[in-house]
Phi, psi and omega in degrees: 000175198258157187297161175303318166303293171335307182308304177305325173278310173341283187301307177305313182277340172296323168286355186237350156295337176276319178290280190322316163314320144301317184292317166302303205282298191259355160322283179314339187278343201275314161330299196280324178321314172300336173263343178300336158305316186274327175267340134254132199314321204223162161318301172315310200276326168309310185299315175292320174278035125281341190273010181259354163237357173337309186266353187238341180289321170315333191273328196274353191295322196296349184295321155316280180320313171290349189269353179252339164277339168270348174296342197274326184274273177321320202221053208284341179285348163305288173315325178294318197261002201255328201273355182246354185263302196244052208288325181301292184320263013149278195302327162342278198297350198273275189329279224293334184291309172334325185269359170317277185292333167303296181326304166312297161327291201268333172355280193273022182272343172234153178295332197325130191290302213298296177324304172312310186279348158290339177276305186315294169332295181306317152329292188320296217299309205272350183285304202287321187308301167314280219281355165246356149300289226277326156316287154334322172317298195283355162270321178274020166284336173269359188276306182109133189261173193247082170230183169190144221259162186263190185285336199247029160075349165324085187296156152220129179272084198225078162202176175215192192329283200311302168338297189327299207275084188224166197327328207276313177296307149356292174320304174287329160281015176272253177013286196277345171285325175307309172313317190297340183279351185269307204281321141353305170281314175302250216310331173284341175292305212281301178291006172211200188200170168068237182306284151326311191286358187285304145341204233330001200243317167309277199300343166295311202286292189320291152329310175287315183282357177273334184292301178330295200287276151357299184271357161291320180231039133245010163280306201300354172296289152353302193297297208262312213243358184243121193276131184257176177238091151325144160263137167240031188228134195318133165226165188271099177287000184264328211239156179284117212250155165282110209281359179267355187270013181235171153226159203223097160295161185233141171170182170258115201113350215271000132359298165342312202274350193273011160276312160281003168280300197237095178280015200247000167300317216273327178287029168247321157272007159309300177313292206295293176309339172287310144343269195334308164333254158007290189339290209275343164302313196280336180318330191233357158267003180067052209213043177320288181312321162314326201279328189300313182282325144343291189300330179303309177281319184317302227276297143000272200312301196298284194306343147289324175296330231239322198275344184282350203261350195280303232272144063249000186291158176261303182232156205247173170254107121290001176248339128231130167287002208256307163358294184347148185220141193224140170340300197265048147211355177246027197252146160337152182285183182301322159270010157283308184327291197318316199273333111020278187289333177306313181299329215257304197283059181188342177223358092028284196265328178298314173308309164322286174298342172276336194299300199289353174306300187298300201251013124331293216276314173262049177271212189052204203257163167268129179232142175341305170303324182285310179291327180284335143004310181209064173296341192278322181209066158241182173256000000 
């Protein structure tokens, strides 16, 4: 079976693998929620994008949930010090997901345009909401949050909501709504036709250039303007380490330096800006699906840049750096991993394989025609 340090890079990718997975599966839903008060015109055209994720959202939601029970698993001192330092957030987001399924459900059970157009709202808010928590997350995280941990492993948390919201993180929800209005408009391109799908392609074009642009100048932020972390002190990657047993530099750039450790790093914001590139070409050479797996590596890359530029931290210290918590000192003992992994390669692939099942069987386009069809039970 594999040595402990293996195991522990394992789990790091399997944890940065769940994310992308959320982010591809539920990226486009959180997109077309956001776009759906403006880009359909008429009720019909609202009823097709919602129904065009109709059948699939709930599945892609679990994908949160599974990243947060292993994260529970794998990385329970993680989970402890991150789900209890930013617990208003984490309650933000859990309310804002709640209107997902009422929205879904009640929309359409009454005709009233005023009922509708209130749902309609409530969507966006849970499509828009996610999707700038979790971005913002993901910005102070390369900033480093402000706990720190005692001799007995004790977190103290000493900050708050409003704290979250400075220029760097800020930036990064600029990124991720952006990508997410891109990869959103790519899956509505692919699932509909005449006007919507036009209306989406404008916006595919718009979007890949805001990301693009965006995401360029929160590397060069990144470069010159952002405190990165290191470890500088030796540790034993076999053994279960006391994450207060280490030492940790600060300084600017050193985000950085893990390009020239790992140059094959540097093809993770290629991919991602070349994607990006790519979407609204193949989109509009009518190459949906190409464009579609395009919006997909954006969204990948850009998620692979930022956790490769971390690692090995998991989670950063801004308020002591030696606090920091890294693959080796906050992950599960060795025989949890192991009964973990035993667990994720036996249920794992049966989740996959139903997944690509589900959007076999619910491919092709949703249409106007389909929806006055049915009205009673589409949504």
């Amino acid at each position: 079976m594999f040595d402990y340090e293996t195991l522990r890079i394992i789990w790091w990718a399997i944890l940065v693998f769940l994310i992308c997975g959320f982010a591809v599966m539920d990226g486009f839903d959180f997109g077309i929620a956001m776009l759906l008060p403006f880009l359909g015109k008429t009720d019909d055209q609202r009823r097709v994008m919602l129904n065009t994720i109709g059948a699939t959202w709930e599945g892609s939601q679990t994908w949160l949930v599974t990243l947060g029970g292993i994260t529970f698993g794998a990385w329970s001192i993680v989970y402890a010090v991150l789900f209890s330092g930013v617990y208003a957030g984490l309650l933000l987001l859990l309310f804002a997901l709640f209107l997902r399924p009422v929205g879904f459900d009640y929309r359409s059970k009454l005709a009233c345009p005023k009922w509708r157009s209130f749902w309609d709202w409530g969507l966006f808010v849970g499509g828009t909401v996610p999707a700038v928590v979790l971005s913002l997350a993901a910005g102070n995280l390369m900033l480093g949050l402000p706990f720190e941990l005692d001799g007995d492993m004790r977190s103290t948390y000493n900050g708050g909501l409003f704290e979250l919201f400075t220029p760097f993180p800020l930036l990064c929800v600029l990124v991720g709504v952006s990508l997410c209005l891109m990869h959103g408009a790519t899956f509505l391109h692919w699932r509909t036709e005449n006007e919507l799908a036009e209306r989406a392609q404008k916006v595919i074009q718009l979007s890949s250039l805001a990301f693009i642009a965006l995401f360029v100048l929160a590397g060069v932020y990144i470069a010159f303007g952002v405190e990165g972390y290191k470890v500088t002190s030796v540790i034993d990657t076999n053994i279960t380490a006391n994450p207060l047993h280490k030492t940790v530099e600060k300084g600017i750039g050193l985000w950085l330096s893990n390009y020239s450790t790992y140059p094959l790093l540097l093809l993770a914001p290629l991919i991602a800006m070349s994607s990006a590139l790519f979407t609204p070409f193949f989109s509009a050479k009518g190459q949906s699906a190409i464009a579609f797996v395009a919006s997909s590596l954006a969204m990948i890359g850009a998620i692979i840049t930022a956790g490769g530029s971390m690692f090995p931290f998991v989670l950063p210290s801004s308020l002591n750096a030696i606090s920091s918590l890294i693959i080796w000192d906050s992950s599960g003992s060795h025989y949890t991993l192991k009964m973990l992994l035993a667990a994720t390669v036996v249920f794992m692939p049966i989740v996959l394989g139903y997944t690509i099942w589900v959007y076999r069987i619910m491919r092709g386009k949703v249409t106007v025609e389909q929806i006055q069809a049915n009205q009673h039970t589409l949504y």
